[in-house]
C-alpha positions in Angstrom: 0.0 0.0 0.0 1.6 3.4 -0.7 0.2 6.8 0.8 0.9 10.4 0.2 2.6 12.5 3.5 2.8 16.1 3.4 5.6 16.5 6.2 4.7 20.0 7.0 6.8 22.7 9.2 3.5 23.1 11.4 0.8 20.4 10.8 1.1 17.3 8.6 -1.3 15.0 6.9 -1.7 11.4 5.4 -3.8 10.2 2.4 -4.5 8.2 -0.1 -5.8 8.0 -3.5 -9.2 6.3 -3.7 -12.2 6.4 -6.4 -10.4 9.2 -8.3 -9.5 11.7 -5.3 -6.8 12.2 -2.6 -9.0 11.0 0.9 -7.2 12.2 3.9 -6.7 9.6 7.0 -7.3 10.8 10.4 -5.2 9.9 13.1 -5.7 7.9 16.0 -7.4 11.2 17.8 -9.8 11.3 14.8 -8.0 14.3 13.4 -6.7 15.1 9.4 -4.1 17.0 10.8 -1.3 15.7 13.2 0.5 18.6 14.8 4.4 18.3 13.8 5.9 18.2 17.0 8.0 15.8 19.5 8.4 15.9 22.9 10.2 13.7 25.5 8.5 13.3 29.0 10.8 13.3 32.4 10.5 9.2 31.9 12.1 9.3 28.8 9.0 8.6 26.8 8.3 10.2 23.0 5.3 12.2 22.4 4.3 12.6 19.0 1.6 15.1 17.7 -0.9 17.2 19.8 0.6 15.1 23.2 3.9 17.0 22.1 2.3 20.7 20.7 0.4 20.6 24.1 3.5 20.1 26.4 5.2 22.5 24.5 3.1 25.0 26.8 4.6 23.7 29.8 7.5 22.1 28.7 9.4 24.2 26.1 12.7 23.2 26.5 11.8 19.2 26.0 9.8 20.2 23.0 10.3 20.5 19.3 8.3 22.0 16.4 9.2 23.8 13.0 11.9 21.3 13.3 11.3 21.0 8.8 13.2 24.1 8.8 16.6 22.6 9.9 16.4 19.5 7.1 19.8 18.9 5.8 21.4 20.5 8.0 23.7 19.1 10.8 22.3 21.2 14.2 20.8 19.2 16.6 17.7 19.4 19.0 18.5 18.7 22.8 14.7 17.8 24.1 16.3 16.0 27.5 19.9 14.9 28.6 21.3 13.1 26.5 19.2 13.0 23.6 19.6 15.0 20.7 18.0 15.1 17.3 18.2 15.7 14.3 15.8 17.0 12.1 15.2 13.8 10.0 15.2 11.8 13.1 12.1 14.5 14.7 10.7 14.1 11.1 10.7 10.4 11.4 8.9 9.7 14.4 5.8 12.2 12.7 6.2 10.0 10.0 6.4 6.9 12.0 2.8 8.0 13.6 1.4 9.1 10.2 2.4 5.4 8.8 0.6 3.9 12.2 -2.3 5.9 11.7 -2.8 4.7 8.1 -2.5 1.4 8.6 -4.8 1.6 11.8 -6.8 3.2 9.6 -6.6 1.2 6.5 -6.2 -2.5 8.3 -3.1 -2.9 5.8 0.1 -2.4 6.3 1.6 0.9 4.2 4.9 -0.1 2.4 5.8 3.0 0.3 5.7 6.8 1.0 5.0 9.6 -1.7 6.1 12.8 0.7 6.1 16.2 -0.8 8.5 18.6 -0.2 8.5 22.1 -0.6 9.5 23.9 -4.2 12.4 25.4 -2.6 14.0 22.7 -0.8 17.5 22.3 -2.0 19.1 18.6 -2.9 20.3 18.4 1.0 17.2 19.1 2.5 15.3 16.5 0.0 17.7 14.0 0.9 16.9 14.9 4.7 13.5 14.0 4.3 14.3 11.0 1.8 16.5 9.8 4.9 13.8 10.8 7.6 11.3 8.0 5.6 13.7 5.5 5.5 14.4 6.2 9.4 10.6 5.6 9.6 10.8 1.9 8.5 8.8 3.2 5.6 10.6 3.7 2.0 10.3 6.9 0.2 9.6 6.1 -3.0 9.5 9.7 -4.4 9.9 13.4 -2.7 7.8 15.3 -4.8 7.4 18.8 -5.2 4.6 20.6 -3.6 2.5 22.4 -6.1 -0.7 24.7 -5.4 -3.6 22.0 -6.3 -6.3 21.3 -5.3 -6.3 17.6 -5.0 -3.5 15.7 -3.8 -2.0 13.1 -6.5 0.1 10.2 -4.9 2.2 9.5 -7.9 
């Protein structure tokens, strides 16, 4: 099964192309949009999504958003002692959940990744997010361009 991700710098969504249009998956919350954020609690434990936008109220300094902006680059995100991240790796856990979520959603297992990138995104930062699917267990198979449409094509 292959779905379409757009990996956004604020929100990011899942769908997949049924009966001629792109239908958009909610995620396990019931929501089209998953907030692009990650957070690590004092036990160690990821958050992914609204858990993680919401602690970022509370708990700014273990919590990371806009975290798209940094792809292919080499700074680091320190959301608790000892553990740093990348921006791939903070990309790859949203897309981990997105790829649960789908296959929650779907009751089959999602083996290929369309995700979009921005227009502007140079080679480094494509590779970035090429690297942040395969860090998701789920292979990219393309890291297409984002365009103003009003549909969402998957291939």
């Amino acid at each position: 099964m292959i779905v379409g991700i757009d990996l956004g710098t604020t929100n990011s969504a899942v769908a997949i192309w049924r009966e001629g249009r792109a239908e958009l998956i909610p995620n396990s919350l019931g929501a089209r949009l998953t907030p692009s954020a990650v957070s690590v609690d004092e036990d160690g434990q990821l958050l992914v999504g609204l858990a993680a936008r919401e602690r970022q109220v509370t708990h700014p300094e273990r919590t990371a958003t806009a975290f798209k902006r940094l792809m292919g680059t080499e700074r680091t995100l320190q959301l608790a002692p000892g553990q740093a991240f990348r921006a791939e790796e903070l990309s790859a856990l949203v897309l981990r959940s997105l790829k649960a979520d789908a296959e929650a959603f779907l009751g089959a297992e999602v083996r290929e990744a369309v995700i979009t990138v921005p227009a502007y995104f140079n080679d480094r930062q494509r590779k970035a997010t090429r690297r942040a699917g395969e860090l998701a267990a789920s292979k990219s198979s393309d890291c297409s361009m984002s365009r103003p449409l009003p549909h969402w094509p998957l291939a």
